[in-house]
DODO-215992 format. One record per residue (C-alpha): x, y, z; residue number from 1. Coordinates in pm, whole numbers, plus 32768, in hexadecimal, padded with zeros to 4 digits. Layout:
REC    px    py    pz    n
REC     X     Y     Z  NUM
...
***
This chain:
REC    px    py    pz    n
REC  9AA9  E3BC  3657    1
REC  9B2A  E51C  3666    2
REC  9C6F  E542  35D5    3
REC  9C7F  E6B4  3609    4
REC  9C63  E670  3788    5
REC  9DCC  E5F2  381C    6
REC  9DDF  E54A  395B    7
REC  9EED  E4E6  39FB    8
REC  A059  E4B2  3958    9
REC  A0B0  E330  393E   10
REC  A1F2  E301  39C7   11
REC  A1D1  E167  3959   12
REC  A194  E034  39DE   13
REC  A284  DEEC  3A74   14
REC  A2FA  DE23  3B42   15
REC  A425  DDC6  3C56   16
REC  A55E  DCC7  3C30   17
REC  A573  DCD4  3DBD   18
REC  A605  DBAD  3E58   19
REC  A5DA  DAE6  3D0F   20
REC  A753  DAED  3C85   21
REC  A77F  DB7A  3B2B   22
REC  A6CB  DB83  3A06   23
REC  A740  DAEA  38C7   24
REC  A74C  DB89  3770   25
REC  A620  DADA  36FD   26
REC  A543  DB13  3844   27
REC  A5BA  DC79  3837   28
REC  A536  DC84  36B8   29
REC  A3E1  DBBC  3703   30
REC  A3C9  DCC2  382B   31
REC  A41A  DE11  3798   32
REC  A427  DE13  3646   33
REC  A2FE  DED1  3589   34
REC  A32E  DE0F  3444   35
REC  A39D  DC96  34B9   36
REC  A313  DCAB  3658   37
REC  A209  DD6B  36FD   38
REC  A2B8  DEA2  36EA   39
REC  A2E2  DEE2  3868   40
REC  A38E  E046  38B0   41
REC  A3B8  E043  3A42   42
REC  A492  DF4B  3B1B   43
REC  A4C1  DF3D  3C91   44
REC  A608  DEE8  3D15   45
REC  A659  DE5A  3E49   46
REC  A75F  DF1B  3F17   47
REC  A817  DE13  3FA6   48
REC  A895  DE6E  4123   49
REC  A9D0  DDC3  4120   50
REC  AA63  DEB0  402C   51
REC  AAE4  DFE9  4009   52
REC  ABBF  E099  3EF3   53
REC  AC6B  E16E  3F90   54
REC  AC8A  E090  40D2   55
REC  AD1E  DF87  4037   56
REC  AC13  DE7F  40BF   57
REC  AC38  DD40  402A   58
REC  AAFF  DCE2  3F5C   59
REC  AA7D  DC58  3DF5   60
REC  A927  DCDF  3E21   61
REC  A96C  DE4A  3DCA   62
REC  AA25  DDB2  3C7A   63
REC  A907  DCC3  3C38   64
REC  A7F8  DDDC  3C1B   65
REC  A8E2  DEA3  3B4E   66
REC  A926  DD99  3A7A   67
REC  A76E  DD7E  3A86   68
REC  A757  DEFC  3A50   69
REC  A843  DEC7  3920   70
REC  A78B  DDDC  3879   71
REC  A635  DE9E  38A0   72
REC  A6C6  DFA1  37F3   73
REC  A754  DF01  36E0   74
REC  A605  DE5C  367D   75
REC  A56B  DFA3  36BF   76
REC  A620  E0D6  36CB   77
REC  A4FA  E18F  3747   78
REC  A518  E0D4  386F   79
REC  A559  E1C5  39B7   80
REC  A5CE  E10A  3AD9   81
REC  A57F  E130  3C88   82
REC  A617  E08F  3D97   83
REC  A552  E033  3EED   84
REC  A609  DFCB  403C   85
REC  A56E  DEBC  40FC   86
REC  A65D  DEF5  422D   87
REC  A77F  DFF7  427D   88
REC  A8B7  DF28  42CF   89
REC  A8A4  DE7E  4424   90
REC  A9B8  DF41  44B5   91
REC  A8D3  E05F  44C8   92
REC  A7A7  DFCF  4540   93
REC  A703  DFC9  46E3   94
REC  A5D1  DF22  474D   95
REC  A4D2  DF8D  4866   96
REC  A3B5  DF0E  48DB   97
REC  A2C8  DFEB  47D2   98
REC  A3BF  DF9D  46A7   99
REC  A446  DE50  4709  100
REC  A51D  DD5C  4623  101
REC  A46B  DC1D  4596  102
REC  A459  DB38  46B7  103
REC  A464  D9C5  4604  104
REC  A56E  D964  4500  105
REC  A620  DA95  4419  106
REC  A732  DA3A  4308  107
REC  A82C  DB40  43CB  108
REC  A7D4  DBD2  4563  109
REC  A76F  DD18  4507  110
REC  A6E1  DD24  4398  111
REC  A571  DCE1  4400  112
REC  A4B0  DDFB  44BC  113
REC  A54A  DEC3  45CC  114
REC  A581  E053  454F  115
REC  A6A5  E12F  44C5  116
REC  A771  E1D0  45F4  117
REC  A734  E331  45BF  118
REC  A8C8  E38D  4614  119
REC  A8D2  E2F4  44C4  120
REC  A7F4  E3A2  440C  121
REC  A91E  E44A  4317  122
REC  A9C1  E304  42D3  123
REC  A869  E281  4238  124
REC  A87A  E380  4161  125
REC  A9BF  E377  40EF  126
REC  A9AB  E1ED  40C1  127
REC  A873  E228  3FE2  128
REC  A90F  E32B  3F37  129
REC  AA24  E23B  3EEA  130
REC  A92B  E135  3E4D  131
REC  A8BD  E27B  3D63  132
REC  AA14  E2C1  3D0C  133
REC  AA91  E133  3CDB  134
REC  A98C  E121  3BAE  135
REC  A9F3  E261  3B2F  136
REC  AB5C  E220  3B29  137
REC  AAF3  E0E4  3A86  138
REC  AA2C  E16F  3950  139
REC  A8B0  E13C  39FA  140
REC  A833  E285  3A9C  141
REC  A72E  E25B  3B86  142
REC  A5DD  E304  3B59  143
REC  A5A1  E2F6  3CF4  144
REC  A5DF  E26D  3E0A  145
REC  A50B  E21A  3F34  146
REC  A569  E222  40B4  147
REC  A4A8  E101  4136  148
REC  A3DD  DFAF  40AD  149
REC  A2A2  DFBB  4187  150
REC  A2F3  E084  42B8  151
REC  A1A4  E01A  4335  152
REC  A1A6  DEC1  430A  153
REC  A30A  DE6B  43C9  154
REC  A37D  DD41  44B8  155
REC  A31D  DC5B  43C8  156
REC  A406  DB07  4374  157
REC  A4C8  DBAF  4262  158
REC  A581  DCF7  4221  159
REC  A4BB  DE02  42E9  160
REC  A4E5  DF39  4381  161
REC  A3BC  E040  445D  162
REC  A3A1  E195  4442  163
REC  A2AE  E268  44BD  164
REC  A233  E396  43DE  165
REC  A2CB  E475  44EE  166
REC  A42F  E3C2  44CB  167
REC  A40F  E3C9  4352  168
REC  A3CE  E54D  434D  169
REC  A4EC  E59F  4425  170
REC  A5C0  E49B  4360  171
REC  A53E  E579  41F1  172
REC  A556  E6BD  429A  173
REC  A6A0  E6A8  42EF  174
REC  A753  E5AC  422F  175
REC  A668  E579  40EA  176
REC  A76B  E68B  4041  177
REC  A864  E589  4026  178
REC  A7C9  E4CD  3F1F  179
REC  A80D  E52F  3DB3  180
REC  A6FC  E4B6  3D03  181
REC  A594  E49F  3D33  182
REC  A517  E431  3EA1  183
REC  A3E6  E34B  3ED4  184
REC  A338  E328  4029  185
REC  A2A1  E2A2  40DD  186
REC  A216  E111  402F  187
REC  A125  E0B8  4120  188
REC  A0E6  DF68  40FD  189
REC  9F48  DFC5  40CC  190
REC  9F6D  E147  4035  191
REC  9F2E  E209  41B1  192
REC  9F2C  E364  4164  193
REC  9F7E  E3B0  42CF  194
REC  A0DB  E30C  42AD  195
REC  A151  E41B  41D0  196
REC  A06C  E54D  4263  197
REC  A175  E5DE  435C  198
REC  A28B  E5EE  422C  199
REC  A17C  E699  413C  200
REC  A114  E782  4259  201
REC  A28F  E7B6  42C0  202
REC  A308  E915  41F2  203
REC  A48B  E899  422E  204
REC  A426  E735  419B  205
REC  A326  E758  4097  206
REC  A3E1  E7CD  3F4B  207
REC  A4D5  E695  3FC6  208
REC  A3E0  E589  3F4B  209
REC  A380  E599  3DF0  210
REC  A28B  E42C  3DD9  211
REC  A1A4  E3BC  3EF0  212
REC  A1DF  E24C  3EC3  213
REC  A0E1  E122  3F5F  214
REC  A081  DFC9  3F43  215
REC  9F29  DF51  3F0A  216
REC  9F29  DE30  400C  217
REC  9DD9  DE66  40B8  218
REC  9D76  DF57  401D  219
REC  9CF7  DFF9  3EBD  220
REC  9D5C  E123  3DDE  221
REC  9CDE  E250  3E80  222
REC  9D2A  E389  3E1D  223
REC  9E78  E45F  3EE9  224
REC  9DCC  E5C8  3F19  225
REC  9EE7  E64E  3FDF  226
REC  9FFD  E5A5  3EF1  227
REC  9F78  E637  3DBD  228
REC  9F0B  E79F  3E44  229
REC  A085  E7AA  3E84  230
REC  A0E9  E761  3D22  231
REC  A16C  E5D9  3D6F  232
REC  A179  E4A8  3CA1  233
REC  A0BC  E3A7  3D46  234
REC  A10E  E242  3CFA  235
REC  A0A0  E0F1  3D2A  236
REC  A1B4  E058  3D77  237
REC  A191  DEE7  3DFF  238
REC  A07C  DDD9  3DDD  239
REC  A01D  DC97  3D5E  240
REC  9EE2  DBDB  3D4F  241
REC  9EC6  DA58  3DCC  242
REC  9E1F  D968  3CB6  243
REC  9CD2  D92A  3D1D  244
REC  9D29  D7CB  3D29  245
REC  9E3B  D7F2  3E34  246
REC  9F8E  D87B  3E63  247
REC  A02E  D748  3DAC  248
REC  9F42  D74B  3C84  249
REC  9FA0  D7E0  3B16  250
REC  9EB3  D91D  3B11  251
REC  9D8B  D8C3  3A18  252
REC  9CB1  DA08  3909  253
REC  9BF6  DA63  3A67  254
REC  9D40  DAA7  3B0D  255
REC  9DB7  DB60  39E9  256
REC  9C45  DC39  39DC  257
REC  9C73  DC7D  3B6F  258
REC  9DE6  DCEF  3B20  259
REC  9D4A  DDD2  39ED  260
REC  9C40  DE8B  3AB3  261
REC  9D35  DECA  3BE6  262
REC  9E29  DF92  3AEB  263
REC  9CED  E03C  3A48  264
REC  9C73  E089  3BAF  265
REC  9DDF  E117  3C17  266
REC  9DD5  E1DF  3B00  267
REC  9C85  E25D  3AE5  268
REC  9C3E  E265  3C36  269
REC  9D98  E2AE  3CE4  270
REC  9DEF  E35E  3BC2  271
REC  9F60  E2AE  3BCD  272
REC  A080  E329  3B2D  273
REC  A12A  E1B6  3B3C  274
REC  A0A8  E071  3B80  275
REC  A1B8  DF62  3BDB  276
REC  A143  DDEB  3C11  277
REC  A216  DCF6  3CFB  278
REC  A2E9  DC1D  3C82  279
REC  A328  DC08  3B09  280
REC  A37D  DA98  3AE1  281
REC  A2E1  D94D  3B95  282
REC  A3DF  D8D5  3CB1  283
REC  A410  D76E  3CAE  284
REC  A4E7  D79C  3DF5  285
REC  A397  D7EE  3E8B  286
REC  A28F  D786  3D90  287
REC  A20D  D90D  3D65  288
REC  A11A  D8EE  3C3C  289
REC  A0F3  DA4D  3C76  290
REC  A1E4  DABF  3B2B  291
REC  A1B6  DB8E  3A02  292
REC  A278  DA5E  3969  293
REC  A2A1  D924  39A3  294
REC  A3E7  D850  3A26  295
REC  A48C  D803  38F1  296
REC  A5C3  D88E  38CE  297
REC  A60C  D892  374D  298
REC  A4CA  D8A9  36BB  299
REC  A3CE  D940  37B6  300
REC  A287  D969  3749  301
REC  A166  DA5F  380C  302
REC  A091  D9F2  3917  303
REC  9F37  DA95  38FD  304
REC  9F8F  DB73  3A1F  305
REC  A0A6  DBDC  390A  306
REC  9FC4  DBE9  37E3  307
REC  9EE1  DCD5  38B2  308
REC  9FCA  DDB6  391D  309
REC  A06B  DD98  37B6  310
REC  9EE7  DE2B  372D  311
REC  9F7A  DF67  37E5  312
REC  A0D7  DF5A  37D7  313
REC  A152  DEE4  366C  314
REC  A05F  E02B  35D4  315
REC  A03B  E15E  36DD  316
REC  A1A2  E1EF  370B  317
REC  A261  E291  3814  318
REC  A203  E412  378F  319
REC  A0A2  E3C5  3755  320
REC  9F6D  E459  3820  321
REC  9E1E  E39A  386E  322
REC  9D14  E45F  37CF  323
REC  9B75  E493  3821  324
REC  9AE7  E334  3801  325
REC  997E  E2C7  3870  326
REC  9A29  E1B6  3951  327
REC  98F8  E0CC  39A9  328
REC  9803  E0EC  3842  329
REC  976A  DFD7  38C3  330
REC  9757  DE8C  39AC  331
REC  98AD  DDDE  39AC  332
REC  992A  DEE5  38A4  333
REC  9A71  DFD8  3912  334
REC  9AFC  E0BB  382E  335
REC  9C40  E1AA  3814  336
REC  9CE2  E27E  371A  337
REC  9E4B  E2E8  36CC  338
REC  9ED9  E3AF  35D3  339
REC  A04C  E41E  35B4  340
REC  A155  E460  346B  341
REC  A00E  E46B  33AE  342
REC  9FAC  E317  33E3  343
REC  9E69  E2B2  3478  344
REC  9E0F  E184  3575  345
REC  9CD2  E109  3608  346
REC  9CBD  E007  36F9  347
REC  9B66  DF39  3707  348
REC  9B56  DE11  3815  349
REC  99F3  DD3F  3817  350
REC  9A0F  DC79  3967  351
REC  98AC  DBE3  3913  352
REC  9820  DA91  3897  353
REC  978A  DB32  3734  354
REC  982A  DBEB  3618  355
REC  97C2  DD6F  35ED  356
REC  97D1  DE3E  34D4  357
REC  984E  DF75  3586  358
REC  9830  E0F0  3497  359
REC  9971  E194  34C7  360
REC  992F  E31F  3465  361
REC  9A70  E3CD  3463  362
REC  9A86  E54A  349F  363
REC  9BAA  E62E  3452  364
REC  9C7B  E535  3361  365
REC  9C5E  E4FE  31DA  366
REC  9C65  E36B  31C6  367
REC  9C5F  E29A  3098  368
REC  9C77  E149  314B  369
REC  9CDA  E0B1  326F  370
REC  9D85  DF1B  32BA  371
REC  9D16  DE69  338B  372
REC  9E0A  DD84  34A1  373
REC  9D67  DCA2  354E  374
REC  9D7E  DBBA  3677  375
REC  9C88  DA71  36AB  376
REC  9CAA  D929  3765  377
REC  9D08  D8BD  360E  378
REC  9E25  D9B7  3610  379
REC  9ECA  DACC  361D  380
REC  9F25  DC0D  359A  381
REC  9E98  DBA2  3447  382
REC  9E8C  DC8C  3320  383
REC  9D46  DCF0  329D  384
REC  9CF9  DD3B  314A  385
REC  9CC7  DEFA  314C  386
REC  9B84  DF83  318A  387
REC  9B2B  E07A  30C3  388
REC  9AB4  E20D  3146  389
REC  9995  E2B0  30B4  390
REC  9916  E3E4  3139  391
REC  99E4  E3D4  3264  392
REC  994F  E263  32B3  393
REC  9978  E10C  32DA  394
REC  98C0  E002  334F  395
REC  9969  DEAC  33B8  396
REC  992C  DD33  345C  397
REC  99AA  DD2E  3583  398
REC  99D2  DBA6  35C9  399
REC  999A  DB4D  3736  400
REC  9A94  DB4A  3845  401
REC  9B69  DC01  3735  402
REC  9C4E  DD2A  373A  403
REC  9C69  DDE3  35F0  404
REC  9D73  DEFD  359F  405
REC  9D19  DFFF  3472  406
REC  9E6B  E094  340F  407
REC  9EB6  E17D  32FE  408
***
C-alpha cells in the first residue's frame, strides 16, 4: 500500500434508527462510541410526514429521532447526522395511472406511492427545511438532508413516494435553494445513475446537490463518473444483507465476510465517501436479524454484521482518505488502506477456507508496528498482540473467514 497516494475522503460509516423508536443510552454507546461501541459516525433519520415545526403538525416522530440524533452524538461527537423522507405529507400528494398510490393495505390513504403535486413543490421545501431547522434549534445540526427515500422503487406497502428524474430536476432547480444545509439526491433503491443525470446535466440545478446518494439493492458498487467529475460526495446510503440462512436467522462469520467485502467493494470499487447499513438494531416487532446490534436494550452486544462493519468503523474516521491498496493480492484476499491524523489502518478480509500469510509492504509511511483487530466465528473485534515493521514490512496469518484491522 501506497500511502503517498490519497483516494477518496471518508466521510464514515452507519446506520438508520428509521421506524425503530429511539435508541437508548447504552445502544447509542455500543453503536457509536469509538472506545466502548463500534465507533459508528453516520445516522439516517427518518423524516416523519405527520410533522412539521413550523406547521404545528402533531407528531412524536420528529422528537424521537432528535432524541436518536442526540444520543449519537453524545457517544460520539464526531458523529454528523442526515435525514431521508420516505413520503411528503399526504396532503400534498396525487396519483395517476404512471405514479399510482399502493393499491392493497397502507397505514394512512396516501403515504404509499402516488407522487408530489407539483403546485406544491415550495411547500416541500419549506417543510424540509423546517426538519433542518427543528434539529438546529434543538442543539443537533444536520450534515444533509435528502429529498426522497427511493424515488425509483415507490408504490410499495409502506411510506413511498415516485419521482421521475425529470420531476426531481425541476423540483432541485427551482426549489433545492431552500434548503440550508447539504442536499442529497436522488437514493435509488439499486444506485441508477440515470435517476440523477437530468439534475447533474441541469446548469440551474447542479451546484444544488452536493452527495449523489443510492442504495445497493440489486445492484453492486460501481463507480459515479458523472457525480465525481462534478466534484460530489457519493454515498452509500442504504443496504443490508439477508443471513444466508434466511431472513429470520442470526447472521453467522460468512454473513459477516459477505458484509466485509461489500464495504471493501463500495469503497474500492465505488470509491464511496459513506457507507450506511440498514437498520442498526434487530427488530423483535418484525424479527429483522439484519442489525449492527442485537435486541437487547441495556446491554446490547454486536451481531457479526456489527462486528464487520465495526473492522471499518471503530478505526477509519470521518476525515480520513482511502489510500493505493493492491485490493485482490490473492484468491479470497481484499485489501484497503486509510490513513488520517497520522494514524494508519489496513483492512485485510480472508473469505477462504485456509489461513494465508499475506506480506504487507508499506510505501510512503515510517511504521514501527501495527495491532492487529480481528473478527472470527469465534469473535469479534478482538485485539491482537502488535506486529512489528521492519523495512517497511510485515507479514501476518490471516485465519480463514477472518477480517483483520492493522491500526496505528
Amino acid at each position: 500500500m501506497d500511502f503517498g497516494a490519497s483516494d477518496q475522503i471518508i466521510r464514515g460509516f452507519g446506520g438508520s434508527t428509521a421506524f425503530l423508536g429511539t435508541l437508548t443510552t447504552q445502544q447509542a454507546t455500543a453503536l457509536f462510541s469509538p472506545t466502548n461501541g463500534l465507533g459508528l459516525s453516520i445516522l439516517r433519520v427518518r423524516i416523519d410526514p405527520d410533522g412539521s415545526a413550523a406547521g404545528n403538525w402533531v407528531t412524536t416522530q420528529w422528537s424521537e429521532e432528535l432524541l436518536n440524533a442526540t444520543e449519537a452524538r453524545a457517544a460520539n461527537p464526531n458523529a454528523i447526522i442526515f435525514a431521508t423522507p420516505w413520503t411528503p405529507p399526504t396532503i400534498w400528494k396525487a396519483s395517476s395511472s404512471s405514479q399510482p398510490y399502493y393499491s392493497g393495505s397502507c397505514r394512512a390513504p396516501g403515504l404509499c406511492g402516488g407522487y408530489l403535486d407539483p403546485s406544491h413543490y415550495a411547500d416541500y421545501a419549506a417543510y424540509l427545511e423546517d426538519f433542518v431547522q427543528y434539529f438546529q434549534r434543538n442543539g443537533v445540526p444536520l450534515y444533509a438532508v435528502s429529498m426522497q427515500n427511493e424515488p425509483d422503487f415507490s408504490g410499495q406497502d409502506y411510506e413511498s413516494c415516485s419521482w421521475t428524474p425529470a420531476e426531481m430536476d425541476t423540483w432541485v432547480a427551482n426549489d433545492g435553494a431552500a434548503i440550508t444545509t447539504r442536499l442529497i439526491m436522488p437514493e435509488s433503491y439499486h444506485f441508477d445513475p440515470a435517476q440523477a443525470a437530468p439534475t447533474l446535466n441541469d446548469p440551474n440545478a447542479v451546484d444544488k446537490v452536493t452527495i449523489v446518494g443510492g442504495h445497493l439493492y440489486g445492484a453492486q458498487p460501481s463507480y459515479d463518473t458523472q457525480a465525481e467529475s462534478l466534484g460530489k460526495d457519493v454515498w452509500m446510503t442504504e443496504h443490508r444483507i439477508t443471513p444466508a440462512a434466511g431472513a429470520t436467522t442470526l447472521p453467522t462469520m460468512a454473513d459477516a465476510i459477505n458484509a466485509a467485502e461489500e464495504i471493501h467493494n463500495s469503497m474500492v470499487t465505488g470509491r464511496y465517501n459513506a457507507y450506511v447499513w440498514w437498520w442498526v438494531w434487530n427488530d423483535p416487532n418484525d424479527g429483522n436479524t439484519r442489525g449492527l446490534i442485537d435486541s437487547d436494550t441495556t446491554n446490547p452486544s454486536p451481531t457479526f454484521f456489527g462486528d464487520a462493519m465495526g473492522q471499518y468503523s471503530k478505526f477509519i474516521q470521518p476525515g480520513y482518505h482511502r489510500y493505493d491498496a493492491t485490493a485482490n493480492p490473492s484468491g479470497a484476499i481484499y485489501v484497503s488502506a486509510y490513513s488520517g491524523s497520522g494514524h494508519y489502518v489496513i483492512v485485510a478480509i480472508n473469505g477462504g477456507s485456509s489461513a494465508v500469510n499475506q506480506t504487507f509492504t508499506i510505501q510512503n509511511a515510517t511504521l514501527d508496528a501495527m495491532t492487529p483487530w480481528q473478527t472470527t466465528a469465534a469473535g469479534g473485534l478482538q485485539q491482537q498482540s502488535p506486529v512489528p515493521v521492519s523495512n517497511g514490512s510485515f507479514t501476518y496469518a490471516l485465519p480463514a473467514q477472518s477480517i483483520t484491522t492493522f491500526a496505528e
